[in-house]
C-alpha positions as a Python dict, from the first residue, in 0.01 Angstrom:
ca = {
    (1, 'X'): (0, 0, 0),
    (2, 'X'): (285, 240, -38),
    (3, 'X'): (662, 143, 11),
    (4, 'X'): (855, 491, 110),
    (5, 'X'): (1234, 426, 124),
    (6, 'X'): (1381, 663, 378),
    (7, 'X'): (1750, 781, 369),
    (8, 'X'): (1972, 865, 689),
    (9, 'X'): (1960, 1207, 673),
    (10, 'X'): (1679, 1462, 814),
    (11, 'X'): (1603, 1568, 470),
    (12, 'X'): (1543, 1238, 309),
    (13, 'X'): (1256, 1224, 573),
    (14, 'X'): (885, 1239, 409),
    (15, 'X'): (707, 1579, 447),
    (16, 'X'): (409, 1636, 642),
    (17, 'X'): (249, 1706, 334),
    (18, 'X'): (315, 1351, 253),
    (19, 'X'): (203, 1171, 523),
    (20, 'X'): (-110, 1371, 521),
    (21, 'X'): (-215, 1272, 167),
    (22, 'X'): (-105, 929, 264),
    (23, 'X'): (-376, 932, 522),
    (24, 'X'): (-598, 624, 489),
    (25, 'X'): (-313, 412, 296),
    (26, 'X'): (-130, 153, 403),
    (27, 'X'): (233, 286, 430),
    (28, 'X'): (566, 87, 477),
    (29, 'X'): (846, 292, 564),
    (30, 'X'): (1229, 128, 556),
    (31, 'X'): (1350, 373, 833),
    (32, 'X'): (1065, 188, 1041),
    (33, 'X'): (1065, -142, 919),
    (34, 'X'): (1431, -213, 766),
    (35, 'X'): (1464, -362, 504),
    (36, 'X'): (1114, -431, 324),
    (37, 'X'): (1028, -799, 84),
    (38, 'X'): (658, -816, -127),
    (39, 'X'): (622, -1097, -262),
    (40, 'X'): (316, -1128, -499),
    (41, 'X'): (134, -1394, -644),
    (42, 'X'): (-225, -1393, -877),
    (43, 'X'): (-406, -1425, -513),
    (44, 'X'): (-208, -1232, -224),
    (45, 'X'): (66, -986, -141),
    (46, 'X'): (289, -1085, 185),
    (47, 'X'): (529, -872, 350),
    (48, 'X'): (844, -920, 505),
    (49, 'X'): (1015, -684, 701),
    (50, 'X'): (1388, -717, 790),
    (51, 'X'): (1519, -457, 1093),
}
């Protein structure tokens, strides 16, 4: 799982390049999802996403 914090602005963006090596991975973007909560424990991960 990968957590990408996006800015605003077109340049704060992730590449292409990026997104293609994060093929296959689980990826969490903020400009997507808002504002993004893991909380993690010794058995689990949970999410929480916040628009």
């Amino acid at each position: 799982m990968v957590v990408l914090f996006v800015g605003r602005r077109p340049q704060d963006k992730p590449t292409g390049v990026t997104l293609k090596l994060l093929e296959g991975v689980t990826v969490l973007r903020t400009d997507e999802r808002g504002t993004i909560t893991l909380v993690v424990d010794r058995e689990r991960i949970q999410m929480q996403a916040k628009k």
